[in-house]
C-alpha positions in Angstrom: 2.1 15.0 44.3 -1.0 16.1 43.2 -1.9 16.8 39.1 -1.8 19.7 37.0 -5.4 21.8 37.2 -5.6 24.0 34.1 -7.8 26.8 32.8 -8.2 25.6 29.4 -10.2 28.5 28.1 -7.4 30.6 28.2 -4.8 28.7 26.4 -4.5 28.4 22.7 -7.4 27.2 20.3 -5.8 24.2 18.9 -6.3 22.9 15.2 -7.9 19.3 16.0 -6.6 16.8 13.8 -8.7 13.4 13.8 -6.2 10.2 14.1 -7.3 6.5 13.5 -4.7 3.4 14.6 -3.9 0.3 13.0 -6.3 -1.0 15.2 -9.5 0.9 14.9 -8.3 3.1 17.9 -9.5 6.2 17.7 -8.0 9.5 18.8 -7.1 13.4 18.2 -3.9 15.3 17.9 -4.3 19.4 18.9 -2.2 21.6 16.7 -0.8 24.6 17.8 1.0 27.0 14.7 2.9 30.1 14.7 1.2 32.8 13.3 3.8 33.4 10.6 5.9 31.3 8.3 7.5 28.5 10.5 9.7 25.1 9.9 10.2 24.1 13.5 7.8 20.9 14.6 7.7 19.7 17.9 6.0 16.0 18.1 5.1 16.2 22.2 3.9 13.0 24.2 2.6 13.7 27.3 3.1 12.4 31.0 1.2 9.4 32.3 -2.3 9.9 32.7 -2.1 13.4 31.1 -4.5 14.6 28.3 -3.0 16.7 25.6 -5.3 19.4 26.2 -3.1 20.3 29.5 -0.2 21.2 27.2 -2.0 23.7 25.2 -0.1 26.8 27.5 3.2 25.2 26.6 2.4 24.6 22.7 0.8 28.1 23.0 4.6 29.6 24.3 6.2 27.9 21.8 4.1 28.8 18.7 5.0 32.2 20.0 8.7 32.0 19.1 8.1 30.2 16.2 8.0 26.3 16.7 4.5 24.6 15.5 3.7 22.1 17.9 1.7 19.0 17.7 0.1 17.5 21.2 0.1 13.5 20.7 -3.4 12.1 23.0 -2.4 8.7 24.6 -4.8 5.7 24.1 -7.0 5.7 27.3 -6.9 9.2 27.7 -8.7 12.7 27.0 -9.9 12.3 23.1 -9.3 8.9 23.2 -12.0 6.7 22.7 -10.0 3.5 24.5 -10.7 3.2 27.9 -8.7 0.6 30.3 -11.0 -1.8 31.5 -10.9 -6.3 31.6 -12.1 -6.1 28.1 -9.6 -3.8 27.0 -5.9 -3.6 27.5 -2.8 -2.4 25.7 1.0 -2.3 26.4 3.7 0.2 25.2 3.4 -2.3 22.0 0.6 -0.5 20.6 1.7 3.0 22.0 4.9 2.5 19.6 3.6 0.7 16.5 -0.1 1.6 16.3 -0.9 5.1 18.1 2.0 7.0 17.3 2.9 5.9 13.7 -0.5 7.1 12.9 -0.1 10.5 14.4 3.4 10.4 12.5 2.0 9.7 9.4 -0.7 12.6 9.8 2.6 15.4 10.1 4.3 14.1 7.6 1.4 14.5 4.7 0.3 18.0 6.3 3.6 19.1 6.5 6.8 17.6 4.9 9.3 20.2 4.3 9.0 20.7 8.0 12.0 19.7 10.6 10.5 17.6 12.8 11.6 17.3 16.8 10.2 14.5 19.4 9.6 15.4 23.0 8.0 14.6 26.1 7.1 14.6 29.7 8.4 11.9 32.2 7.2 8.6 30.5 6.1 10.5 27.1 10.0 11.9 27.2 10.9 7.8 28.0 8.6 6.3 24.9 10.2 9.3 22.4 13.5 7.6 23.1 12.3 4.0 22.2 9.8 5.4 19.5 13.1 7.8 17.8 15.3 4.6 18.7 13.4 3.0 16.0 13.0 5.4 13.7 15.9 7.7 14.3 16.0 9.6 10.2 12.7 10.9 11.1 13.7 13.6 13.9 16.5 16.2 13.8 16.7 16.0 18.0 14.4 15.4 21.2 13.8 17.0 24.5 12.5 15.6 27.5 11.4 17.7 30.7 10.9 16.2 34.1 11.9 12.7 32.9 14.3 9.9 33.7 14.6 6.0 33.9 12.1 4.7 36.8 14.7 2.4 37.5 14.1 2.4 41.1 18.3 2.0 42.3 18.6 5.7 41.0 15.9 7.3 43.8 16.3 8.1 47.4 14.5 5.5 49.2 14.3 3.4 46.4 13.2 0.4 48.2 9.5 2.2 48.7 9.7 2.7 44.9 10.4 -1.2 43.8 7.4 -2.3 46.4 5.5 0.3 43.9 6.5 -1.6 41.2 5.3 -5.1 42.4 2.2 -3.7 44.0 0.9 -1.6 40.8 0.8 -4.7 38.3 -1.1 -6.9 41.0 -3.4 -4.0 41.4 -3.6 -4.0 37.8 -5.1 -7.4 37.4 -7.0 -7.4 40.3 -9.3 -4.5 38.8 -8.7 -4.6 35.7 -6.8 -1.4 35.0 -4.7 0.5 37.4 -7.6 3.4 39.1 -4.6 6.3 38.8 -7.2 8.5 39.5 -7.9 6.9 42.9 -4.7 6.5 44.0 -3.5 9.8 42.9 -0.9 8.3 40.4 -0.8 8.3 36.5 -4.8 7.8 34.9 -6.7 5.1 34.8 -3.7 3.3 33.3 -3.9 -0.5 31.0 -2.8 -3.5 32.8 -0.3 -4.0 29.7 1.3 -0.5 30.5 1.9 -0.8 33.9 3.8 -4.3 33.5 5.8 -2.6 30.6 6.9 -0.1 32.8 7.0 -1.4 36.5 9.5 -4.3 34.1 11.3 -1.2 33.3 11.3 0.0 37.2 12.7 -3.2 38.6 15.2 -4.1 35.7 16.3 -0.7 34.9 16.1 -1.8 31.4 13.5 -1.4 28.3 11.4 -4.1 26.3 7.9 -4.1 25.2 5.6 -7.4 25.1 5.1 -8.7 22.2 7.7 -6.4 20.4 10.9 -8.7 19.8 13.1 -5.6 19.5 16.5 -5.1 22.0 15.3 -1.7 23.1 19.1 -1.1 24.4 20.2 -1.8 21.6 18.7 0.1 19.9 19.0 3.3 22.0 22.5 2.3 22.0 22.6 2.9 18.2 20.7 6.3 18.8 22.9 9.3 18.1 20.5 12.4 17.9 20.8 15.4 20.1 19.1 15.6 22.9 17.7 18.7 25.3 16.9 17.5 28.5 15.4 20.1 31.3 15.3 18.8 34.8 13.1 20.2 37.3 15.2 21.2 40.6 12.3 20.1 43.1 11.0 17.1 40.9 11.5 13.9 43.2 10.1 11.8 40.6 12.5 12.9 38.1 16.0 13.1 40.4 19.4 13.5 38.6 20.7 10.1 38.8 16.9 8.8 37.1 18.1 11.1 34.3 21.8 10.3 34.0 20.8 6.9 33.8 18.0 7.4 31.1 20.7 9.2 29.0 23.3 6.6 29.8 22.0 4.2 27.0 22.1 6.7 24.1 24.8 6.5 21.9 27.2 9.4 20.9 26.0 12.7 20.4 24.7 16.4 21.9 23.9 15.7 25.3 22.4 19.2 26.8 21.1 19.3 30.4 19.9 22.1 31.8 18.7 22.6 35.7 15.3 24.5 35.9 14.6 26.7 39.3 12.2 28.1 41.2 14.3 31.6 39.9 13.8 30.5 36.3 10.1 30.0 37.0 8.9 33.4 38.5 9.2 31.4 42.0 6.9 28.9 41.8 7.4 25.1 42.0 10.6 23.8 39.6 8.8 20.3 40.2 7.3 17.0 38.2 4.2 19.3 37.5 4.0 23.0 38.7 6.4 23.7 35.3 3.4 23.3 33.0 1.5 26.4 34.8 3.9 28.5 33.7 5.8 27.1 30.9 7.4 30.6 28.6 10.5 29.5 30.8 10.9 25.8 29.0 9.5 27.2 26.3 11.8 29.8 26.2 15.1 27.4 26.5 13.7 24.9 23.7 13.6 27.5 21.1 17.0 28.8 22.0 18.1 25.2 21.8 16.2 24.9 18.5 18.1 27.5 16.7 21.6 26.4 18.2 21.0 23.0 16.3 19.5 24.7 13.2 22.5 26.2 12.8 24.9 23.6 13.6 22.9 21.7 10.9 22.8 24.8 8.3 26.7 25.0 8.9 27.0 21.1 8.6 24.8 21.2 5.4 26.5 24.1 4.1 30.5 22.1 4.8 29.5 18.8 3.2 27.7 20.3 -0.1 
């Protein structure tokens, strides 16, 4: 399945907001705001191999309906000034404890009173679940689209899919980084990442080297509410990768919602053709916003 190609020029001019690790690692976040007064934040990590920039069109829909949105840039991508190579690597640990803490940090001093939501694309959607599984009083709810467990027992012909996951980490070494680009899979991805998430592929459960947290435990113990959208033609996000993603949260709102070609004007309800034409997602996550604003008003409202 072939990437996303954009127009750029004719998406939204972000604010660019300059973010630097715990590392040194340097990166940018794009801010999209509504044009009026707003409350709704939406933290969004993007798919494998994706720069933020491509997401413009969707923060653009939202900001219309008024939900500010903040585009997180992954290390090795777009603004990023990491690039995988032998003499430099990274795993999911410095996705979860370096990159995004620091983008964290930026929303909370530019905007505090603001309710803040984490969501995401395939893997983006999976690390919002380990990064809100670790700090769950931060977010009032996530969303994922097109994403799921890579578990490879939950796809058709998932013995094709478990030889990917033993091939890509040996690729991985062998050059260095894994050349997405080349292959037509993900970015130019670290070695670290891919073994963190072929582990995740073969096992069908979560952990991060070097991070001595139970991930299922902890997403166990996660009890927000969560808006997932599943793309109808989207192989690499099938209904049993998703039930089994959403299997290891703990109790809570559990919405899942099928997206058609019908809801998208006819064109592809698949991993990547949604993000041409996003009002339609857009369009459920605000609805979806305001359902849990005022479940929470009403909540707020019964226990003062």
């Amino acid at each position: 399945m072939s990437k996303p190609s954009f127009d750029d020029a004719s998406a939204a001019t972000p604010l660019v907001i300059p973010v630097t690790a715990a590392d040194g690692a340097h990166f940018e976040l794009l801010a999209v705001l509504p044009s009026g007064p707003w409350q709704r934040l939406l933290y969004w990590l993007p798919a494998m191999g994706i720069p933020a920039r491509h997401y413009l069109p969707l923060a653009q829909a939202l900001a219309e309906r008024g939900v500010a949105v903040v585009l997180h840039e992954w290390r090795g991508i777009g603004s990023s000034d990491r690039r995988a190579g032998r003499r430099c690597d990274w795993a999911y640990r410095q996705l979860l404890q370096d990159d995004l803490p620091a983008g964290m940090a930026l929303l909370e001093a530019r905007w505090p009173q603001a309710r803040k939501w984490l969501g995401g694309h395939s893997l983006g959607g999976q690390l919002a679940l380990l990064y809100a599984s670790l700090h769950p009083s931060v977010f009032a709810g996530l969303l994922l689209v097109a994403s799921g467990s890579p578990y490879w027992r939950r796809f058709r012909h998932g013995w094709l899919i478990a030889a990917a996951y033993a091939l890509a980490p040996w690729l991985a070494r062998l050059r260095g980084h894994l050349p997405g680009r080349r292959i037509g899979f993900g970015g130019n991805e670290a070695r670290g990442v891919i073994d963190d998430w072929a582990r995740s592929g073969r096992s069908g459960r979560y952990a991060a080297t070097g991070m001595s947290q139970d991930f299922e435990a902890q997403l166990a113990a996660l009890q927000l509410p969560v808006l997932a959208l599943r793309l109808k033609e989207d192989w690499l996000g099938p209904q049993a990768s998703l039930e089994w993603l959403l299997g290891k949260l703990g109790a809570g709102i559990r919405q899942i919602e099928v997206i058609s070609r019908d809801d998208l004007g006819g064109k592809p309800a698949d991993h990547f053709g949604w993000m041409k034409t996003p009002a339609p997602i857009a369009a459920r996550m605000a609805e979806w916003f305001a359902v849990e604003d005022a479940l929470f008003a009403e909540h707020a409202q019964s226990t003062a």
